[in-house]
PLY file of the C-alpha trace (Angstrom):
ply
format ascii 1.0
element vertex 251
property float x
property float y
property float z
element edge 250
property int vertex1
property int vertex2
end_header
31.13 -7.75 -5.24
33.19 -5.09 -3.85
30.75 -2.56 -5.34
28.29 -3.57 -3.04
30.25 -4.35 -0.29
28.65 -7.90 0.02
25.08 -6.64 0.31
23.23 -9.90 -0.37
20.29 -8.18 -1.52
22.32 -6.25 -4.03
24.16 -9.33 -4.68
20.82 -10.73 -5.84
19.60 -8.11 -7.72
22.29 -6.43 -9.82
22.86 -10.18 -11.93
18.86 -9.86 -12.45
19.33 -6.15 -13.78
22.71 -6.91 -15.92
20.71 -9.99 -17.20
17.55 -8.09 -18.14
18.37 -4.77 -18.79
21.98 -5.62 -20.66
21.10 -8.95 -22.11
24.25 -10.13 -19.56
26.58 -7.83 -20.73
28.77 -7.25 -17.66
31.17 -4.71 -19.26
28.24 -2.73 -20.70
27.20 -3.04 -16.95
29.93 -1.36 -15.86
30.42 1.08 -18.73
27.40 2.16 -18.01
28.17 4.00 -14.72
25.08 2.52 -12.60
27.48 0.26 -10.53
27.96 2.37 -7.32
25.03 2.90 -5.08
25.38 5.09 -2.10
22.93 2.52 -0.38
20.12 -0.14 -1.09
17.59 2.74 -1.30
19.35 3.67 -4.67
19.38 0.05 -5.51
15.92 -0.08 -4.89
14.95 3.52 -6.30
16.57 2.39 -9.82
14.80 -1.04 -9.28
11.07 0.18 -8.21
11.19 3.06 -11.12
11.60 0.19 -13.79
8.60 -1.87 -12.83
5.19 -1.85 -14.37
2.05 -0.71 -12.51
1.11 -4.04 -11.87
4.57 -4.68 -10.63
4.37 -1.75 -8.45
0.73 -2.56 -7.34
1.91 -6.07 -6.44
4.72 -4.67 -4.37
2.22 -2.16 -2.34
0.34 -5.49 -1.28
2.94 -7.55 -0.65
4.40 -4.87 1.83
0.33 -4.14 3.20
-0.01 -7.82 4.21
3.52 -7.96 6.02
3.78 -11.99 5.86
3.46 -14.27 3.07
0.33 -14.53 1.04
-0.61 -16.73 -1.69
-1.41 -15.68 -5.23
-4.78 -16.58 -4.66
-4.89 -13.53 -1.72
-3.67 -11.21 -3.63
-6.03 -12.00 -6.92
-8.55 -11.16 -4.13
-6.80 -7.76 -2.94
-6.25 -6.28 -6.02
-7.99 -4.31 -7.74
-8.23 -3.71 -11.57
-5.83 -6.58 -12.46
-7.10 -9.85 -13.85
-5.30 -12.99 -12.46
-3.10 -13.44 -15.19
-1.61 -9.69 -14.75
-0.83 -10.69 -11.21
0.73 -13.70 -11.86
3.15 -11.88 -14.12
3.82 -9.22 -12.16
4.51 -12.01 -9.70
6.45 -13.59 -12.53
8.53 -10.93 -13.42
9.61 -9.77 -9.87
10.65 -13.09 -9.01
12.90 -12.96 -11.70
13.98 -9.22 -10.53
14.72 -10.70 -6.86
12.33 -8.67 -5.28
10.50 -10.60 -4.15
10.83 -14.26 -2.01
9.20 -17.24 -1.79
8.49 -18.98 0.89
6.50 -22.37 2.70
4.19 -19.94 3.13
3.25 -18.04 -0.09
5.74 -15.42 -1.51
7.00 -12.40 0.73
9.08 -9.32 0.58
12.66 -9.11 1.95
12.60 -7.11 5.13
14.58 -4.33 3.65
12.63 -4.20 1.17
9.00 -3.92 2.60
10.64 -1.21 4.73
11.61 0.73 1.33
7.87 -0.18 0.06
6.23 0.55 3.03
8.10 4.03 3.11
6.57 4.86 -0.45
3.63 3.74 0.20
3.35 6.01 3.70
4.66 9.23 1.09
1.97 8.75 -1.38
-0.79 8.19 0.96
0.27 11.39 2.86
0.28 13.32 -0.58
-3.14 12.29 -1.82
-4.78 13.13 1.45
-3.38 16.84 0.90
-3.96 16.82 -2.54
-7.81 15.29 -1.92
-6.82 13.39 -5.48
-6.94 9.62 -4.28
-5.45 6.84 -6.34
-3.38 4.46 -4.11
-6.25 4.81 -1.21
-8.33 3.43 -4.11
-6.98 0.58 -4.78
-5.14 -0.68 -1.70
-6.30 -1.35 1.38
-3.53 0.25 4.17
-5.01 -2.02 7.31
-6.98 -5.35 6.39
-9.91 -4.94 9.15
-10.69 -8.96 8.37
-6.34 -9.52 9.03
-5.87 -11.60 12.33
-5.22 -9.16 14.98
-1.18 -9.33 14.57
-1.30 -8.89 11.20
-3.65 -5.86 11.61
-2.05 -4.31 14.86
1.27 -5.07 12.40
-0.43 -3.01 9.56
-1.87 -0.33 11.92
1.83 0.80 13.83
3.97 0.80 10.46
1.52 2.44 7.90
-1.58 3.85 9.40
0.13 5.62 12.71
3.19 7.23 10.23
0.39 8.99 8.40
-1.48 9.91 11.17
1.72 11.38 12.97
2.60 13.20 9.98
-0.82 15.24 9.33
-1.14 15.85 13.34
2.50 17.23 13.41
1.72 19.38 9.71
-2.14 20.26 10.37
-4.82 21.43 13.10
-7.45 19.15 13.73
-9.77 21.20 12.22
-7.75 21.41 8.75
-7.62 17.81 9.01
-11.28 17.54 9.63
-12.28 19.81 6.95
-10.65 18.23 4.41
-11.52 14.58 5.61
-15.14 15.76 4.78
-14.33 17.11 1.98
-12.63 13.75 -0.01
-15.37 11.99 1.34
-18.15 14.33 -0.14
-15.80 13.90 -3.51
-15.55 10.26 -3.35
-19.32 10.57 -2.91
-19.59 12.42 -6.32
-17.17 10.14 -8.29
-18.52 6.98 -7.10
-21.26 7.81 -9.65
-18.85 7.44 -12.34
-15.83 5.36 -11.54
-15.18 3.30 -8.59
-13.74 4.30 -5.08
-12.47 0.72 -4.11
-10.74 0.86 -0.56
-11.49 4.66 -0.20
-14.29 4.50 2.33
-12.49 2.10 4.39
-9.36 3.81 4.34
-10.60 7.32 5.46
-12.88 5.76 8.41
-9.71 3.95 9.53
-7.91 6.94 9.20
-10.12 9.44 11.03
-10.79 6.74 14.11
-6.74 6.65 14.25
-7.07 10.48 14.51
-9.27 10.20 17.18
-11.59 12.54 15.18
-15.65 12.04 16.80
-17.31 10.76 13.71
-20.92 12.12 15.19
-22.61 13.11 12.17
-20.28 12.04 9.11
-22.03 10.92 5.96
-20.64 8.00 4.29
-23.84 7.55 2.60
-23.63 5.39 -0.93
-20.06 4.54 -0.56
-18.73 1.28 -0.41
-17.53 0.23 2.65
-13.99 -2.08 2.80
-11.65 -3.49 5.61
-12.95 -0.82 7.85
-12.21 -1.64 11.69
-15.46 -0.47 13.43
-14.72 -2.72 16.93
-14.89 -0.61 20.18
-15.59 2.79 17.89
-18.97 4.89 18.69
-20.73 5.89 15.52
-23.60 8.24 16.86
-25.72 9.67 13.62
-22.73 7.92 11.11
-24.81 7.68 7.67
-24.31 3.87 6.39
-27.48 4.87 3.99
-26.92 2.57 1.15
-23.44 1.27 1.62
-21.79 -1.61 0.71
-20.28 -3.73 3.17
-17.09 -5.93 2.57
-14.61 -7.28 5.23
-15.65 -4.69 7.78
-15.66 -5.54 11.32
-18.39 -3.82 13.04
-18.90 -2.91 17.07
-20.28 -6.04 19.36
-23.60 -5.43 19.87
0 1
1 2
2 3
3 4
4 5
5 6
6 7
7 8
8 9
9 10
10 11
11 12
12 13
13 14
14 15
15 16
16 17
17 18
18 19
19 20
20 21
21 22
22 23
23 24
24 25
25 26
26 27
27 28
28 29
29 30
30 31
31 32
32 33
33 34
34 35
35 36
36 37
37 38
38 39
39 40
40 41
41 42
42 43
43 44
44 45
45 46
46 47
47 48
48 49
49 50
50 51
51 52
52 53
53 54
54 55
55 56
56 57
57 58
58 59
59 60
60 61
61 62
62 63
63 64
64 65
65 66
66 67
67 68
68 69
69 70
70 71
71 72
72 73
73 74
74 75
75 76
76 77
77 78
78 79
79 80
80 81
81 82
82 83
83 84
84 85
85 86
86 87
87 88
88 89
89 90
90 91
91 92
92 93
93 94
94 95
95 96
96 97
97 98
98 99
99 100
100 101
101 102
102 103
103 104
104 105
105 106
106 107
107 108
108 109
109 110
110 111
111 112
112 113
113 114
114 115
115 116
116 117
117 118
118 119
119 120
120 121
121 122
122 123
123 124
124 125
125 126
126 127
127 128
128 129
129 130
130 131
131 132
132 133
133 134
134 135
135 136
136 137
137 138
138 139
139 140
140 141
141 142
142 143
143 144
144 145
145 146
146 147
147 148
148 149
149 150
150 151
151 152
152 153
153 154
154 155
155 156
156 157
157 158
158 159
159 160
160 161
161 162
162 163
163 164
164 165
165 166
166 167
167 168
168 169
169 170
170 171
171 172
172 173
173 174
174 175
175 176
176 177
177 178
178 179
179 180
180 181
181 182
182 183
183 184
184 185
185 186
186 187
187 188
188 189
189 190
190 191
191 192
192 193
193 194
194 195
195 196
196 197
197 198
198 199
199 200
200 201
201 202
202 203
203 204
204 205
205 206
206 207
207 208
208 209
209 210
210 211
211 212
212 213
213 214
214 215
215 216
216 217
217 218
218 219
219 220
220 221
221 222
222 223
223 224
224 225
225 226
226 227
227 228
228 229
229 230
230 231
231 232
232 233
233 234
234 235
235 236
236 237
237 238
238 239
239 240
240 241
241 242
242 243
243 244
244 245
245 246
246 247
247 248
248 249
249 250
């Protein structure tokens, strides 16, 4: 205990790890020099590293929906995982302790969906300057059909930290540029493989940047959780989109 200076967290985790990773071999534990964390973000770095896509995919969610869900939500959510890969990934981090369950469905420990949430905020940031999407793929970062908490919620702690971070890094018209760029490459891979939450993603994206949308193309693309609701979309091409869970303007 005095390792972790009676972090219950860490107190949670580390007999999972020993249990798992040293088949509950305390002294190999110890011998093995991993005992000593500077903080929980190391405990969670060494934890996160270990899991499985799925795992990791599971854990994005979890911290995107900010309260508890049920397995049956997240069968929904996710993409590219059958329901039996979710309920092991579910499976397995339960066993890891990182994750909690609840009345409510099963959750993420507060310190933990920060530490999520953070990596989730990173990679988002590097795949809109890369213009190689993966994680805008396949998750969702604000649920436009959320209850307005949960999406105001989702908006302030992983939308806004991306937004802050290209405005403070890039012009507007860099930002612009290459907005229109992914979305003419989504365009051309959409043909082949599909873009999942993409579309949604980078409309709720630029209408957080407070970029005029007069004129963008989103033509062909499927269209997912986008929040439309008070936004002007003046010559917007919705040409053969697919809709799902998007909230459109009142009429």
């Amino acid at each position: 205990m005095k390792h972790y200076h009676g972090n219950p967290l860490a107190l949670q985790i580390v007999p999972a790890t020993i249990k798992k990773l040293f088949n509950g071999n305390i002294r190999a534990f110890l011998n093995s020099g991993t005992t000593v964390f500077d903080d929980i973000d190391d405990l969670l770095t060494q934890q996160f590293q270990r899991l499985s896509k799925p795992e990791q995919s599971v854990m994005y969610w979890l911290a995107i929906h900010r309260q508890p869900v049920w397995e049956s939500d997240l069968i929904e959510d996710v993409l590219g995982l059958s329901p039996k890969d979710i309920r092991s990934a579910l499976n397995s981090l339960s066993r890891r302790c990182l994750i909690q369950s609840t009345h409510d469905g099963v959750t993420l420990q507060n310190v933990v969906m920060e530490y999520i949430s953070e990596i989730l905020i990173r990679k988002v940031i590097h795949e809109l300057e890369s213009c190689e999407l993966d994680i805008l793929k396949t998750h969702a970062i604000i649920q436009a059909s959320a209850p307005d908490f949960i999406r105001e919620n989702q908006t302030q702690m992983l939308l806004k930290p991306v937004v802050e971070y290209l405005c403070k890094n890039q012009t507007q018209k860099v930002i612009e540029r290459k907005f229109r760029l992914i979305v003419e490459k989504l365009r051309t891979e959409q043909l082949e493989t599909p873009v999942g939450y993409a579309g949604g993603n980078l409309i709720n994206l630029l209408i957080q940047l407070q970029v005029n949308l007069t004129g963008y193309d989103f033509s062909r693309l499927p269209i997912s959780q986008a929040y439309l609701q008070g936004v002007e979309l003046p010559q917007v091409n919705f040409s053969d989109c697919s809709f799902d869970k998007t909230v459109f303007p009142n009429l």
